[in-house]
C-alpha positions as CSV (number, residue, x, y, z in Angstrom):
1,X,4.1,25.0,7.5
2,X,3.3,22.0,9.5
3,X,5.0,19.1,9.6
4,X,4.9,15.1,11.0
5,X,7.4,12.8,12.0
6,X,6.9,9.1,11.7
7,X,9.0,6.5,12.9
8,X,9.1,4.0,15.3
9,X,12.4,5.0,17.2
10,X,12.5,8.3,19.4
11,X,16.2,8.7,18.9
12,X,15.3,9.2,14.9
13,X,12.4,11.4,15.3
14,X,14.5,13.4,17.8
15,X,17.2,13.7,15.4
16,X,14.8,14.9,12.6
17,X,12.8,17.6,14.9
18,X,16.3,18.7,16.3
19,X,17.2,19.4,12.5
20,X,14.0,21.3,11.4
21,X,15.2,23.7,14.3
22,X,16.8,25.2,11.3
23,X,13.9,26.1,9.5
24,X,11.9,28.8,11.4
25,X,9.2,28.6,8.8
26,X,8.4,24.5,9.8
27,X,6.1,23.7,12.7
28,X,6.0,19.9,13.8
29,X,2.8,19.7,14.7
30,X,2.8,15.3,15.7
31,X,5.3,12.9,16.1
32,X,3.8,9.2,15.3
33,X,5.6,6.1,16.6
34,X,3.7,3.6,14.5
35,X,1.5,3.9,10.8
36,X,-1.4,3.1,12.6
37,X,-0.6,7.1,14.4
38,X,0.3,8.6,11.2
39,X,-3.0,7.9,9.6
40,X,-4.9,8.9,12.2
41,X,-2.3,12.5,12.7
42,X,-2.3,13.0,9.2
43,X,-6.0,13.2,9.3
44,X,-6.8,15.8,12.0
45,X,-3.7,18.2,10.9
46,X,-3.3,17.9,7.2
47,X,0.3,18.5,7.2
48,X,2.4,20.1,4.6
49,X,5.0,17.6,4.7
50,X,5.6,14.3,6.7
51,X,8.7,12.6,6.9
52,X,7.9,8.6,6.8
53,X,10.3,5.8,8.0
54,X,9.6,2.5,6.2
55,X,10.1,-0.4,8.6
56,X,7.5,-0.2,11.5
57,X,5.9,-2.6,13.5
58,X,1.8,-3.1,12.1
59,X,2.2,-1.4,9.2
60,X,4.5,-0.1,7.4
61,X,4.6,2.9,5.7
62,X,3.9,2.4,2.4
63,X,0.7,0.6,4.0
64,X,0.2,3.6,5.5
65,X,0.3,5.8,2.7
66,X,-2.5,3.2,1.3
67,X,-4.7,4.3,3.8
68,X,-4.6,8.2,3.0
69,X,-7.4,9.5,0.3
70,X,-4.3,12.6,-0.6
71,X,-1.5,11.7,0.9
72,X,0.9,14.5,1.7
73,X,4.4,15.6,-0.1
74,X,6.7,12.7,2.0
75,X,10.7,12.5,2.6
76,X,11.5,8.8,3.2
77,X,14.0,8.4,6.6
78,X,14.7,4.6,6.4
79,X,17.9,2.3,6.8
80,X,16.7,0.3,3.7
81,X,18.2,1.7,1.0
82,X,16.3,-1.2,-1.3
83,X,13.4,1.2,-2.0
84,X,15.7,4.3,-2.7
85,X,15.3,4.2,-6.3
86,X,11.5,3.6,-6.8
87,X,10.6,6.2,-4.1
88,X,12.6,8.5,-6.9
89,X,10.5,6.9,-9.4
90,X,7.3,7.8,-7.7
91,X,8.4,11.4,-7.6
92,X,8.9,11.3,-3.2
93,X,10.7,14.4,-2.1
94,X,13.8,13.2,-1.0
95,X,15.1,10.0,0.5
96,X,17.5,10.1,3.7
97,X,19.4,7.0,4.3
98,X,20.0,6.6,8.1
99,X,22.1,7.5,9.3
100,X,21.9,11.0,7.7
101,X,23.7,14.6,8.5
102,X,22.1,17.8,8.6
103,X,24.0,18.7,5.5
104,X,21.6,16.0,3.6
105,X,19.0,16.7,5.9
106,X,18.8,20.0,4.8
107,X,19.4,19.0,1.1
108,X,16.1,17.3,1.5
109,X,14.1,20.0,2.7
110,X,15.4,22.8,0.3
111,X,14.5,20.6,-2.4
112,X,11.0,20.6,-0.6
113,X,10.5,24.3,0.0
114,X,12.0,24.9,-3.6
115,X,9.1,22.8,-5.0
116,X,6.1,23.4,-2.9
117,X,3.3,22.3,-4.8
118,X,1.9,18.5,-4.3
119,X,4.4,15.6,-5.1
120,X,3.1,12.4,-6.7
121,X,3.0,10.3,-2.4
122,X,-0.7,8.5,-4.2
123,X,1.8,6.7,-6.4
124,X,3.4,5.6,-3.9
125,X,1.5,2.6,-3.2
126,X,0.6,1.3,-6.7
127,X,4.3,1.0,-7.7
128,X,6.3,-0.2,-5.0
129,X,5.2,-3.5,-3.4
130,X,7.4,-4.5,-0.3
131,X,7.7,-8.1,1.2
132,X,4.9,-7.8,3.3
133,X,2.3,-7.4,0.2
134,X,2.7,-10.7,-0.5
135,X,1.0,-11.8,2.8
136,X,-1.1,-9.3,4.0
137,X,-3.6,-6.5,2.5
138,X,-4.3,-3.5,4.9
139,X,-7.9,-1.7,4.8
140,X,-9.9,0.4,6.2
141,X,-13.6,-0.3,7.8
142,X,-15.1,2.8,9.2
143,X,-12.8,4.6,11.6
144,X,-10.9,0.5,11.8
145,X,-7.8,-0.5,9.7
146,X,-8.0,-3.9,9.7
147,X,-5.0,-6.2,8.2
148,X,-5.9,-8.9,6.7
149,X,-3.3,-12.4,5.8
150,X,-4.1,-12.7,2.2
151,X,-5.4,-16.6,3.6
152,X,-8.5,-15.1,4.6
153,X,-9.3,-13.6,1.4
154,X,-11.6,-15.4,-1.3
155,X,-11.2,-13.2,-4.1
156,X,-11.3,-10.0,-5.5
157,X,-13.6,-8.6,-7.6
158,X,-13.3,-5.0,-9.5
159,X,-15.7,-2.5,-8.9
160,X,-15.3,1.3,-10.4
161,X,-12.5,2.7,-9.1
162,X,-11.8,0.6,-6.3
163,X,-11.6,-3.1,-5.9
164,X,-13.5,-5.6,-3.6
165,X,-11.8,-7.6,-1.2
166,X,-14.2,-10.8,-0.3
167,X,-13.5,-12.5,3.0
168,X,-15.7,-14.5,5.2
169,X,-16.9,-12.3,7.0
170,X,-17.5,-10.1,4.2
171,X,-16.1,-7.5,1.8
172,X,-13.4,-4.8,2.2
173,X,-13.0,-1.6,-0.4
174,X,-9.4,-1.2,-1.8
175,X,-8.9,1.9,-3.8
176,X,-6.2,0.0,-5.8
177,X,-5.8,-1.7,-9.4
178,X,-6.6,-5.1,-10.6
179,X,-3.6,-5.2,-11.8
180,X,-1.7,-4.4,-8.7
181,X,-3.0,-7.3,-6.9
182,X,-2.2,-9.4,-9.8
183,X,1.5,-8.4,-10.2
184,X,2.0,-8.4,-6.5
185,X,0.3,-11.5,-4.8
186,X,1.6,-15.0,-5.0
187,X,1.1,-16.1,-8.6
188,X,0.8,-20.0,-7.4
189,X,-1.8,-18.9,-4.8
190,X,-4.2,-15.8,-6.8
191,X,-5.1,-16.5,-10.6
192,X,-6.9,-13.5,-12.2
193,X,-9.6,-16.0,-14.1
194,X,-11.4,-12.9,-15.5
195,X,-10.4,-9.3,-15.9
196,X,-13.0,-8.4,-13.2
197,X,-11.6,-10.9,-11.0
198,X,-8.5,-12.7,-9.2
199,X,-9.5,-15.5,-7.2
200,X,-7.5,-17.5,-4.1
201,X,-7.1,-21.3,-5.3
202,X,-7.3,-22.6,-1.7
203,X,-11.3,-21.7,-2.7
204,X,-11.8,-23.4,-5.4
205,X,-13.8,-26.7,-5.5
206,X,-14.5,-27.4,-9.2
207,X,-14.8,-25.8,-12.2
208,X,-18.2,-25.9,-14.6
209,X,-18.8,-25.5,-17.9
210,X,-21.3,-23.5,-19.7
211,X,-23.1,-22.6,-23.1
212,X,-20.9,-22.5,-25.7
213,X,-17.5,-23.6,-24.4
214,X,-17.9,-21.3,-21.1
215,X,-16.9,-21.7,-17.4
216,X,-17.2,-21.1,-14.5
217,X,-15.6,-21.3,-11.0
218,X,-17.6,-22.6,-8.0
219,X,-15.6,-21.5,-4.8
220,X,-16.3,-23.0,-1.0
221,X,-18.5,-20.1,-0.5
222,X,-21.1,-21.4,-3.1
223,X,-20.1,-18.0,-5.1
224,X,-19.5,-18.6,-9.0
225,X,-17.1,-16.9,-10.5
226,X,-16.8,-16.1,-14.4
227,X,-13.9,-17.9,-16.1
228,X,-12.8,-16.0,-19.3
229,X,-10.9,-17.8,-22.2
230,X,-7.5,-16.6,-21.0
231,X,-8.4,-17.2,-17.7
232,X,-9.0,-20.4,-18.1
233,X,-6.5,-21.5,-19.7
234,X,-4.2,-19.6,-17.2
235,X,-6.6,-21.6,-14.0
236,X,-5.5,-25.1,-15.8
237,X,-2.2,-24.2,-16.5
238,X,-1.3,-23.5,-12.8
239,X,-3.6,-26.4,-11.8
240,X,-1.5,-28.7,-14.2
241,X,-4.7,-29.9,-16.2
């Protein structure tokens, strides 16, 4: 069974392969020292298991995990314990507080090979929203995962299963939720206006009425964005009008 290690600091990954020497059946196949690595590991071996710090440098790993279509059964190694209880939640494997012994260690991976079927990693992303949400958005362009400061963005716009991101210099897919965005950007700074979209206030030049007691927002851009009841009232409300 194959297996990837990603973390930014050798002396963890080294502690985690030396562990796994235990399990004749486990083959680690990559080691990763960034989520920028994982993604692209994850793609060319389709492991059976990765174990996934949380604080990185670039992304971290619950980015990460954003980035994967079917994101593989995961065991969290982190020294933040503040996520313990949601990775539960989200049905991860096992969560190893550093520093961890190979009694836990192997805890962990029992519970793993005593399961085997695919653990609920997707949901990873939707439910747990850490600092870094709040100011950034990470994507994917092509072959490119590009990280965008939420300063950039204009607005978002739903569309199927997926949600447009609207910059500049263009727009972004985010397989992700309205909702998500709405519950974890800066309230004061995105309004959703409409339930197909949640715009960036720093865009907004002036609101216009329409036919019958409608509105609608006219951004920097020259885009016009549809104002429903509620979210207009919610627009004046946090403009103080």
């Amino acid at each position: 069974m194959k297996v990837i290690i990603i973390d930014d600091e050798p002396l963890a990954r080294g502690i985690v392969k030396e562990f796994l020497k235990d399990f004749s059946q486990v083959d680690v196949i990559a080691e990763c020292g960034d989520g920028f690595e994982g993604v692209k590991a994850i793609a060319e071996n389709h492991p059976d298991l990765i174990f996934l710090d949380i604080q990185m440098p670039k992304i971290n790993g619950f980015e990460m995990l954003e980035l994967i279509d079917n994101p593989p059964p995961v065991i969290f190694t982190t020294a933040f314990d503040e996520y313990a209880i949601k990775a539960f939640e989200t049905h991860a494997i096992d969560y190893l507080l550093k520093p961890f012994g190979r009694e836990r260690f192997d805890k962990a991976m029992n519970k793993w090979l005593s399961q085997k079927k695919p653990n609920a990693s997707a949901a990873l992303a939707e439910e747990i929203s850490p600092p870094e949400s709040q100011n950034r958005v990470v994507v994917k362009k092509g072959q490119n995962i590009v990280v965008l400061p939420v300063q950039r963005i204009h607005y978002f716009e739903a569309f199927d299963d997926y949600v447009k991101i609207h910059t500049t210099e263009g727009f972004y897919l985010k397989k992700k939720t309205m909702s998500y965005f709405e519950k974890t950007l800066d309230a004061s700074q995105f309004v959703r206006v409409h339930r197909s979209y949640l715009m960036n206030l720093q865009e907004l030049t002036r609101i216009e009425p329409m036919e019958k007691d409608n509105h609608v927002v006219l951004l920097k851009s020259g885009t016009r964005i549809p104002l429903s009841q509620t979210g207009y009232a919610k627009l004046k409300g946090v403009l103080g009008i």
